[in-house]
N, C-alpha and C positions, 0 to 999 in steps of 0.2 A: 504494500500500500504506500502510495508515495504521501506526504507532508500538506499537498492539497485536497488529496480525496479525505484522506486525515480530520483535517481542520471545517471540510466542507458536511459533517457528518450534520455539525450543529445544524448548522440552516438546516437540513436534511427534516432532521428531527424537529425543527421547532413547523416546517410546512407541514409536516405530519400532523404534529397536535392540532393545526390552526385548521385540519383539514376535516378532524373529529368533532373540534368545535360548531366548524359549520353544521357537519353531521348533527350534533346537539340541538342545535340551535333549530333546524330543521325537521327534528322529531317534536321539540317543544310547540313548534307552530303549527303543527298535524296537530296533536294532540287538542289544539284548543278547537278544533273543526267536527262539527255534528255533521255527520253522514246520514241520509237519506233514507229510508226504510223504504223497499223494492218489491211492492205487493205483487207485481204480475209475476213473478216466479211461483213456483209452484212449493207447498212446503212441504219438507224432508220429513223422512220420518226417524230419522236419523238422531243421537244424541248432539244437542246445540251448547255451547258452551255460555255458562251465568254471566262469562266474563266480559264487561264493555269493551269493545276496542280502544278506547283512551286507555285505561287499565292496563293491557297489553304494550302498550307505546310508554304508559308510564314505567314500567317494566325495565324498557328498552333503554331509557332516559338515565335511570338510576343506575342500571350498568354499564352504561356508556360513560358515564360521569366516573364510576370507579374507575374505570381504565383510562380516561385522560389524568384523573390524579395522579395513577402509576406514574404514567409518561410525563408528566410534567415534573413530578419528583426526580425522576429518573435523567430527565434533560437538564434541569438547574444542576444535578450533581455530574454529571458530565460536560457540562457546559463552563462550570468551575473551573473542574480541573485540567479543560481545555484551556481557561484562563488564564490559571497559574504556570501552564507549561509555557504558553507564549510570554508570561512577564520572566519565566527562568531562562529567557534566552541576554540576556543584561543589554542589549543595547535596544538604546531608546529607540530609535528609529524603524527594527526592525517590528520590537511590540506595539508601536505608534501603526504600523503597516499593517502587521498580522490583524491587529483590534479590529482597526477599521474596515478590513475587508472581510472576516472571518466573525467577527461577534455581534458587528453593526451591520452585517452586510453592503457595505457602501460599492460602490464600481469604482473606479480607478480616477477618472477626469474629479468626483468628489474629494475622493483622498488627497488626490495633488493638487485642489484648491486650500484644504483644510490646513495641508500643512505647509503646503507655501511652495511645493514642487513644480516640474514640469511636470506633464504627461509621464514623458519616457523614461524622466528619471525614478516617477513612481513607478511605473512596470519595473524598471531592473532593480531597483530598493526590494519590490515585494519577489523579485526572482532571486534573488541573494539572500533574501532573511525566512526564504522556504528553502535553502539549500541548506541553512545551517542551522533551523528546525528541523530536516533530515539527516543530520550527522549529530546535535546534540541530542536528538531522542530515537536513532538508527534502531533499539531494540522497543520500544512501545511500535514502530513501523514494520514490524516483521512479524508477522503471522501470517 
């Protein structure tokens, strides 16, 4: 695994969760919606379940909700110590780089207004301080 698939996990994971959320969000707004009762079918003789469909979505809600807490607990703590690996690289500028493209998710033209760069010089700054976030952390990158 190279130093950018690395570092790119956060975003990864943080669209994940925001992706569940929508999910959330989207089951909540069903749920507030009465459905129609459809006489011209014919009725079953079949066993019918007591349970409202809201009921069944609230269900759904409340479980979904556990498992974005996992993920969320689980990304602020890999997200950390994604942190603190980019601040144990000591120079300021490479952590000034890694942050901003990797924690803030910024694009490049932002960066190198932010910090006073050119363009190009921000591209080679964050291609040097991912080389030597792959030689300072060569064993967390190998499996």
């Amino acid at each position: 695994m190279t130093a950018k698939e690395y570092l790119e996990k956060i975003q990864l994971r943080d669209e994940q969760i925001n992706q569940k959320l929508r999910e959330l969000e989207d089951l909540q707004r069903r749920r507030t919606v009465i459905s129609a009762v459809d006489y011209s079918k014919e009725k079953s003789s079949g066993s019918r379940s007591n349970e409202a469909p809201f009921e069944r979505t609230s269900d759904k809600i409340v479980d979904l909700i556990a498992v974005i807490n996992r993920e969320i607990d689980s990304f602020a703590a890999e997200k950390h110590e994604i942190i603190n690996q980019i601040q144990g690289l000591g120079d300021c500028r490479f952590v000034r780089v890694l942050c901003k493209r990797y924690v803030e998710y910024k694009d490049f033209k932002v960066i190198a207004d932010e910090m006073g760069y050119s363009y190009q010089y921000t591209v080679e700054l964050h291609a040097c301080a991912l080389k030597y976030f792959e030689i300072t952390y060569k064993n967390l990158l190998q499996f």
